[in-house]
N, C-alpha and C positions, 0 to 999 in steps of 0.2 A: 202426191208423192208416192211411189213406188218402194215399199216395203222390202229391206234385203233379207233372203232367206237366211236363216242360221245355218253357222257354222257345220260341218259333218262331224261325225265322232272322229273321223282323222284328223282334221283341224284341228278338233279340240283338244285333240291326245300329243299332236306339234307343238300346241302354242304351252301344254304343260309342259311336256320335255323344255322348252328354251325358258319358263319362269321358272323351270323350278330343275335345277341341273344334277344331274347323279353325282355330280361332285362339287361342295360347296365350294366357295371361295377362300373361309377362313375354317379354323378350327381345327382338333386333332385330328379328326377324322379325314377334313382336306391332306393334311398332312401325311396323313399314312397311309392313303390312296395316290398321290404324288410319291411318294417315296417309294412305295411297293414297286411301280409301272420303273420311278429310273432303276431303282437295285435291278429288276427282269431285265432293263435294256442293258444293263452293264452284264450281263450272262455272256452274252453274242459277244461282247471284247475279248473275256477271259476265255473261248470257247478254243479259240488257236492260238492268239498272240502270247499267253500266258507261259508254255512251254518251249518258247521262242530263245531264250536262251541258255537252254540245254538241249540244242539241238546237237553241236558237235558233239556232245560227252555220249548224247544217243548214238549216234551213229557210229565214234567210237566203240560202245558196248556189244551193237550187232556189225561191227567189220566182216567179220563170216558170210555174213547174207548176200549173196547178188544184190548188184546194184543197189547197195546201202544207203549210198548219195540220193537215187530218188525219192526211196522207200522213208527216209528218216523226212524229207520234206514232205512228202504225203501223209506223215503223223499228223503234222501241221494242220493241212488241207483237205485232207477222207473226211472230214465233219463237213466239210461243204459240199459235198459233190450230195451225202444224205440230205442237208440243210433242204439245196436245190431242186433235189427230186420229190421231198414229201413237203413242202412249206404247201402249193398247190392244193395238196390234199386237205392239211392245217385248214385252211382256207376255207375249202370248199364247208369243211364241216363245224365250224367256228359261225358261218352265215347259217348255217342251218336247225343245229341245235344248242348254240348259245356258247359263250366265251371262256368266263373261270373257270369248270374243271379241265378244260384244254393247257390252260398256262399251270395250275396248279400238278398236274402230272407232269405236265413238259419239265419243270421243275425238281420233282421228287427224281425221272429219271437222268437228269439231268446230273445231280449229284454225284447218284450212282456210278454211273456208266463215266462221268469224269477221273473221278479220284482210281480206275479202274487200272490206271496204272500206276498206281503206288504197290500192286502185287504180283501181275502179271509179268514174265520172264521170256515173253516171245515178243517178237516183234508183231507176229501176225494176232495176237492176242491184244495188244496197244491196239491194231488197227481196228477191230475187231468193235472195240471198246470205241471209239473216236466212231465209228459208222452209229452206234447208238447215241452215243453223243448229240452226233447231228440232227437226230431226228428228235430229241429234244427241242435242242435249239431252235428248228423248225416250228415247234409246236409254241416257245417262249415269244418269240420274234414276232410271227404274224399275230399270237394274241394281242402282245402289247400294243404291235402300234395299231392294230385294230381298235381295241380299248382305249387310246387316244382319239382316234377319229369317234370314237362315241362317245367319252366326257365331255370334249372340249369343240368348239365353234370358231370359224374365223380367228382376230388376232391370237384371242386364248391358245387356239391350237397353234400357233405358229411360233409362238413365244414359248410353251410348254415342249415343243419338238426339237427348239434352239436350243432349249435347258437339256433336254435329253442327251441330244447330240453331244450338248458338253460334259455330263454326267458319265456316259461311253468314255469318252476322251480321258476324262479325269481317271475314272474308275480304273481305265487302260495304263495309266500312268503305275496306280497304286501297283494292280496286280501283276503290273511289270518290273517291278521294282522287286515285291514281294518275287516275282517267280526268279528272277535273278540272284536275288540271295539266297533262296533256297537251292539253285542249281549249284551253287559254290557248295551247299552243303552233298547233296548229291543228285544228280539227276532226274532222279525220281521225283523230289518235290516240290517241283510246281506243282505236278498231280493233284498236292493237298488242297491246293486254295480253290481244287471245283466243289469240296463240300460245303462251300458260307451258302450254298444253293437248297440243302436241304432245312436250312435254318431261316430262309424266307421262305419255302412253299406254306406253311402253316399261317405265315402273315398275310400272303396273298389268299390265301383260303376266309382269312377272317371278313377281313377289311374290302376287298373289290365287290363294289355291285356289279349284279348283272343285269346288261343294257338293256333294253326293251328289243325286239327282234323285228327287223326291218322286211317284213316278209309280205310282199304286196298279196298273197295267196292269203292270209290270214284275214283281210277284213271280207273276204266271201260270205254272203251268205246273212249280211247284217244290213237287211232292210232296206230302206230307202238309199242310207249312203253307200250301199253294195249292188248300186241298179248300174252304175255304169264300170267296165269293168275298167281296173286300173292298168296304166302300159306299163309294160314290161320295162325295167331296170335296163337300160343299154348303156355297156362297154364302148367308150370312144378308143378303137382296136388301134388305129394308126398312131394317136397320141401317148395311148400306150407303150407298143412296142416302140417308139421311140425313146422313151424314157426310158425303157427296159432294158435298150441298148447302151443310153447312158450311164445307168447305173452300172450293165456289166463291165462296160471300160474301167470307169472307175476305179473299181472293187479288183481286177485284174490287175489294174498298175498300182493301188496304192498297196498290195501286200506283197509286193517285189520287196519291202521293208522287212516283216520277220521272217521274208523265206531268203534272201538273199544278203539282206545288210549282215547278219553273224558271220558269214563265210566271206564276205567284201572287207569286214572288220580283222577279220585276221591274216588276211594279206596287209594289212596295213600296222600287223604287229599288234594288234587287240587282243587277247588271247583269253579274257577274262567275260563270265558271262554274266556277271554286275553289271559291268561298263557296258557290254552289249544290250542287259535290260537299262541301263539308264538312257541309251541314245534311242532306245526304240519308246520310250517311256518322255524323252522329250518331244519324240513326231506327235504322240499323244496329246502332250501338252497343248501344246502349238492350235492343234484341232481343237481342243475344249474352249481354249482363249475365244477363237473364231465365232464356234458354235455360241458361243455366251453370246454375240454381238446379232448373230443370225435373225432376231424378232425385230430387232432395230432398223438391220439391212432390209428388211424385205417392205418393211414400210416405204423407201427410196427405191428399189430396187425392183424389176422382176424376175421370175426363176431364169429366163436366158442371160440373162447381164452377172447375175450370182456365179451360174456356172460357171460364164468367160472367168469370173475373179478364180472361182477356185481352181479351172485346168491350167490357169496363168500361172498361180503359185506352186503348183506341180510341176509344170516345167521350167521355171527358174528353180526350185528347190533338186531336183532331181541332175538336170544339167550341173547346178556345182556337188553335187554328191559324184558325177562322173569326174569332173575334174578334182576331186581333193585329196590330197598326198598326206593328211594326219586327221588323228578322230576331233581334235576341234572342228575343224571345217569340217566333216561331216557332220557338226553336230549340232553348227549353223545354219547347213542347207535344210537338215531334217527338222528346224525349226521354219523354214521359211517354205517348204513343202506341206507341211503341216492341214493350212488351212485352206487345202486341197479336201482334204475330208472335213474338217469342221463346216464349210460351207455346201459343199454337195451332198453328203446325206440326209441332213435336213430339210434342204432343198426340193430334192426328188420325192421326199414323202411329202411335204407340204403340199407341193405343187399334182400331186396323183390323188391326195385325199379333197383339194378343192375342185376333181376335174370326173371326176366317177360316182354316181349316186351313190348311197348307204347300202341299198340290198345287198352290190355288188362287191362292198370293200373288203368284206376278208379276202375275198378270191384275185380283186387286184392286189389287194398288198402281198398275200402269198405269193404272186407273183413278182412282183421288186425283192421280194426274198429272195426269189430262188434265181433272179438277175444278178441279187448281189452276190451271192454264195456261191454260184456258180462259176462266176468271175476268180472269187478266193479260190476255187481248186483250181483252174485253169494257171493260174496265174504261174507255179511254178512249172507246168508241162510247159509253158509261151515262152518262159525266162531262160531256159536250163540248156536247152541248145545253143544261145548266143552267149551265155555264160561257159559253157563247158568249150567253144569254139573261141571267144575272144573278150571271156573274162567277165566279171561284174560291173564294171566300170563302163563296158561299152554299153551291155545291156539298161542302164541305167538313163545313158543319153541317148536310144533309141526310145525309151518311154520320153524322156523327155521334147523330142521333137514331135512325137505322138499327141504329147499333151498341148504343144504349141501349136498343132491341125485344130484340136478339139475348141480351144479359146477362140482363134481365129472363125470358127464355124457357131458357136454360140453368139462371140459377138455382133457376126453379120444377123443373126436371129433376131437379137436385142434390138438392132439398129430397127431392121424392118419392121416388126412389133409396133416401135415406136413410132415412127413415120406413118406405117398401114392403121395405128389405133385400134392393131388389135388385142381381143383380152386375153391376156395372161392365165 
């Protein structure tokens, strides 16, 4: 018999990490490690959608300004074009000298630089503040779902990213709700609801481990199991950018909702920005429902057949938002558009964190950040010509046959996948 050599200290430091998980299963401690990671995910909600309706009473306040109309939507949006350009960086430096105090300052500036317009009297001073914003966000975002892909494994993680997803969705509902009734109070106060951010950095400072450091350069130099060297961590580049692309679609047509539905709402005699946080706070809804269901689907399901469901219900959802003449029906459709993002965003990380080694995942997921966020600013430069040329309504049902290309093109994915047997 042929004796098998022992394990390496790598091996042996893998098979700890999987008995013995940085994040238990039960207890306070799971608890408040799970909690920390959704409260950060619900940050990126509240980051635009939150002062969504007080957008006309803003643009009301700067009528003086050129082009007010752009500029009050790019209040919105200027946190994602920062998001977009530095999540990359987030990334890069989160793989290289480790994760909490990344999210935890993402955090503290996060606060700050939110609530920035509960004082400021310029327009360019908001924006000013929102470009800081963003680079929070960037810094909150890639941590966390980074620090997902390092607690959690297989089902764990996919079931935990479905909870997220709908923790977003919910939390988008709350803070839309809230941002609404504070805009009835005055414009400025949505502003307040970016400070609950400085009341969890301290929590995430406590509570989150930090993961062990996925650095194939780190076992150099130790001996016998440092005789051959290890490969390099490789980026599958074309599956990537794929995804990349899908997320940015996404993320472009689904914030047509609080850059466009306020100003669609009040051609239709809406005029109140309650009612316009409560319908953008049902699209919320709608996705959290979804997202809840997401660890279940994907058991049945793989991420091309998921997409098709979710670009499906965007373009049925979106199409009767083109055709609806009162805010009931629109408030139907934005429930049955919905779980166009409940199902795709969890999707696409799920599906990028089973497909890219660990060295590499800050820097892809920074990546799907700065796809998605990128998409969010774009979204109203893409919308505002067809809108200003032939209204919201039209613009709505060109997303919608858009979304009806994208279902049809996942579908035929799925199908072949399944026929070819190949893996997901």
């Amino acid at each position: 018999m042929v004796a098998s050599s022992p394990p390496s200290s790598a091996a042996r430091t893998q098979a700890r990490a999987d008995d013995d998980p940085l994040v238990p299963d039960r207890g306070p401690l799971a608890w408040a490690i799970r909690g920390s990671l959704l409260l950060a995910a619900s940050l990126t909600v509240m980051a635009g959608a939150v002062i969504s309706p007080s957008l006309p009473e803003l643009q009301a306040h700067f009528a003086d300004v050129d082009n007010a109309g752009l500029w009050t939507r790019l209040v919105l949006t200027v946190p994602a074009l920062f998001i977009a350009g530095f999540a990359p960086v987030a990334g890069w430096v989160i793989d290289r000298f480790g994760r909490k105090s990344m999210i935890v300052v993402g955090a503290v500036l996060y606060g700050l630089s939110g609530a920035s317009g509960l004082v400021v009297d310029s327009l360019w001073a908001i924006l000013v503040g929102r470009a800081a914003l963003g680079l929070s966000v960037a810094m909150v975002m890639t941590t966390a779902q980074t620090l997902v892909g390092d607690y959690f494994q297989g089902p764990r993680r996919e079931r935990f990213l479905g909870i997220q997803s709908a923790f977003m969705a919910f939390g988008g509902v709350a803070f839309l709700l809230a941002g609404g009734f504070l805009a009835d109070l005055h414009w400025r106060g949505p502003f307040a609801v970016y400070l609950a951010a400085l009341l969890l950095a301290p929590v995430m400072a406590f509570v989150l481990p930090e993961p062990p450091r996925h650095d194939p350069a780190a076992v150099a130099g130790r001996g016998a199991d440092a005789a051959a060297p290890p490969e390099p961590a490789r980026m599958p580049v074309a599956f990537v950018a794929g995804l990349y692309a899908t997320a940015f679609f996404t993320m472009t047509t689904f914030f047509m909702v609080p850059t466009q539905l306020p100003f669609y709402l009040e051609e239709l005699g809406v005029d109140s920005p309650s009612r316009t946080g409560m319908a953008i706070a049902c699209f919320n809804l709608s996705a959290g429902l979804a997202s809840m269901s997401y660890g279940r689907l994907r058991q049945w399901l793989g991420p091309p057949a998921l997409f098709a469901i979710g670009f499906a219900c965007m373009a049925a959802g979106y199409g009767l938002i083109a055709a609806a003449g009162s805010y009931g029906v629109v408030m139907v459709a934005l429930a049955l558009a919905g779980p166009s993002m409940g199902i795709n965003m969890p999707n696409a990380s799920v599906w990028l964190l089973a497909r890219v080694p660990p060295a590499v995942r800050g820097r892809a997921l920074g990546g799907l950040t700065t796809s998605l966020f990128l998409g969010q600013f774009v979204s109203p430069l893409a919308s505002q010509p067809v809108v200003a040329a032939f209204g919201p309504g039209t613009a709505f049902a060109v997303v919608a046959a858009l979304a009806a290309t994208a279902t049809a093109t996942f579908l035929g994915a799925a199908l072949w996948t399944r026929s070819a047997g190949a893996p997901t």
